[in-house]
LUMLO-547295 format. One record per residue (C-alpha): x, y, z. Coordinates in steps of 0.001 Angstrom, whole numbers, plus 500000, padded with zeros to 6 digits. Layout:
<sites>
XYZ
...
</sites>
This chain:
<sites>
490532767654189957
488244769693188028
487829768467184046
487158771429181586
485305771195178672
484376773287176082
481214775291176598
480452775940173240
480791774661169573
481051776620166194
480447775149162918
480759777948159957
478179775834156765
477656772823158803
475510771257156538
476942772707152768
477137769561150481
476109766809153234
472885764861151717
469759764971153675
469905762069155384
473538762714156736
472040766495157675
469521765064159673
471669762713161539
473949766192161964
471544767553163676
470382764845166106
473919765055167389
474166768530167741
470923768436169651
472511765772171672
475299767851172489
473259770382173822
471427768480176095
474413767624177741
475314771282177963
477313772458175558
475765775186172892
476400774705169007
476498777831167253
475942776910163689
475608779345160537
474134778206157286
471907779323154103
468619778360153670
468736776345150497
471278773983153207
468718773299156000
467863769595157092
464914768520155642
461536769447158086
459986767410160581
456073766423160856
455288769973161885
456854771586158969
459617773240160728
463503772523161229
464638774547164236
462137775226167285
461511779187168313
463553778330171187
466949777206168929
467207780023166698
469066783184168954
469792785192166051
468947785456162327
471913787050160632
471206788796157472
472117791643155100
470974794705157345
473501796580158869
474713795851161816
472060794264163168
472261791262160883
475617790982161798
477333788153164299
478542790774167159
477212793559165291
480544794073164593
481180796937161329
481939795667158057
485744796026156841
</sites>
């Protein structure tokens, strides 16, 4: 018997009003998570990110797919039109 999982998670603000010790914790789990395969697909604002590691940064190059913003279609999730 085959088990099924999910192969992907989607959290809309994940870290709106957590403190920044509970966002970093947030974080380390969802990086957890994908290690063991399944990919997080989180949105959030910039004033909302975990606080930055040693290097200054919170995401790698190599976690951030797409940077949605207010640019037509092309800042938009599925570049999908406005309605």
């Amino acid at each position: 018997m085959t088990r099924r999982f999910p192969r992907f998670v989607f959290h809309d603000g994940v870290f709106e009003s957590w403190t920044d010790r509970k966002k970093a914790n947030l974080l380390a789990v969802i990086r957890e998570y994908a290690d063991l395969g399944v990919q997080p697909i989180i949105t959030l604002i910039d004033s909302d990110t975990p606080p930055a590691d040693d290097s200054g940064s919170v995401f790698g190059s190599d976690e951030i797919v797409l940077d949605l913003a207010r640019r037509g279609p092309e800042g938009r999730l599925f570049r999908m039109k406005a309605w």
